[in-house]
N, C-alpha and C positions, 0 to 999 in steps of 0.2 A: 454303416455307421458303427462303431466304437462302440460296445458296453460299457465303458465307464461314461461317453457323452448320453449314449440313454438312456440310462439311471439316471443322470442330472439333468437332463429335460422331462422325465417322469417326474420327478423330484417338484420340481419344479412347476408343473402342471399340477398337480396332486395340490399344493398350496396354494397357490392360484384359485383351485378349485374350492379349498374350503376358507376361503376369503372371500370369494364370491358367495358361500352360502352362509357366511358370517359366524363360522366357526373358530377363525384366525382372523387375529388384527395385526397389519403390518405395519412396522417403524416408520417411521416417516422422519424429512429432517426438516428443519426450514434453514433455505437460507440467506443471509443478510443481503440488504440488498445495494445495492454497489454507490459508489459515494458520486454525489451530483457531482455534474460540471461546475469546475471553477472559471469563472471571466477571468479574461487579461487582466484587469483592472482591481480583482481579487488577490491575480498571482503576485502584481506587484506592492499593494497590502502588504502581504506577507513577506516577501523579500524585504521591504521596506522595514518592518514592524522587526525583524531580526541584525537592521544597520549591516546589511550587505549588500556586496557588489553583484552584477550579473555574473561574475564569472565565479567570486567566493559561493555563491547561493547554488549555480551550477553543478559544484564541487561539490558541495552539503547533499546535495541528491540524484547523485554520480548521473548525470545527463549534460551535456554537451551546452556552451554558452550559448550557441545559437539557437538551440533549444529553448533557451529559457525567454531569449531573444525574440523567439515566433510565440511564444504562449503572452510576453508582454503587448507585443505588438498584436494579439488578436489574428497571426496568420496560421495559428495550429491553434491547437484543442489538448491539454493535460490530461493524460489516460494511466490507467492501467497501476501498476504502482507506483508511479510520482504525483498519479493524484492522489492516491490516499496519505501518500508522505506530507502533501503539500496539504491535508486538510491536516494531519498531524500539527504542523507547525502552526499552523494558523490559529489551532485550541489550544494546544500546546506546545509553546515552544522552548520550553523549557528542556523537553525529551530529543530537540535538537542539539539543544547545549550539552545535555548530557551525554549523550553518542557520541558525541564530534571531541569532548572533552578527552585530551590523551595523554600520557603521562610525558613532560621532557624529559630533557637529555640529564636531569639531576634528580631524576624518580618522583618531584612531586607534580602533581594533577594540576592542569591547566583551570583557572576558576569558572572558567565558561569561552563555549567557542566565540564568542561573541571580543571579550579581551585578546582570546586569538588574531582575528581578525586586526583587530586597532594595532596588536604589539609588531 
């Protein structure tokens, strides 16, 4: 073994050690904890509640129509980060509008993705 790995398993053991005799208190983090499941019938809520299409709403949270397709129809489950987007929109969807808002082709700002959509 290494002298620099057995210093840092000594190291290491040493702390250990005066933590367990409660000489050292260690960091701890907490972390948050992951956002429930959305129903079909939630996702389209929210699609709904933003006057988009399956495919515009797809776009808004770069995953595939047929995606959004199995999450309305109850054949898949929303995971990972498009479910947190998707709870995103649903408290706020305002912070969709804001994102998606991009400047044209005459430099001024689109007034929400939402006029997007209808223009």
């Amino acid at each position: 073994m290494k002298r620099a790995m057995f210093d840092e398993l000594m190291k290491s053991a040493n702390e250990a050690l005066q933590h367990a005799q409660g000489k050292r208190s260690l960091r701890t983090t907490s972390l948050p904890l992951p956002p429930r499941p959305m129903s079909a019938v939630a996702v389209k809520k929210v699609r709904a509640s933003l006057h988009a299409s399956q495919a515009v709403f797809a776009r808004w949270l770069n995953v595939s129509t047929k995606l959004v397709q199995a999450w309305e129809a109850d054949r898949r489950q929303p995971d990972g980060p498009a479910l947190v987007l998707l709870h995103i929109a649903a408290r706020q969807p305002s912070v969709i509008d804001s994102v998606l808002a991009r400047p044209d082709a005459r430099g001024s700002a689109r007034s929400s993705a939402r006029a997007s959509v209808s223009a």
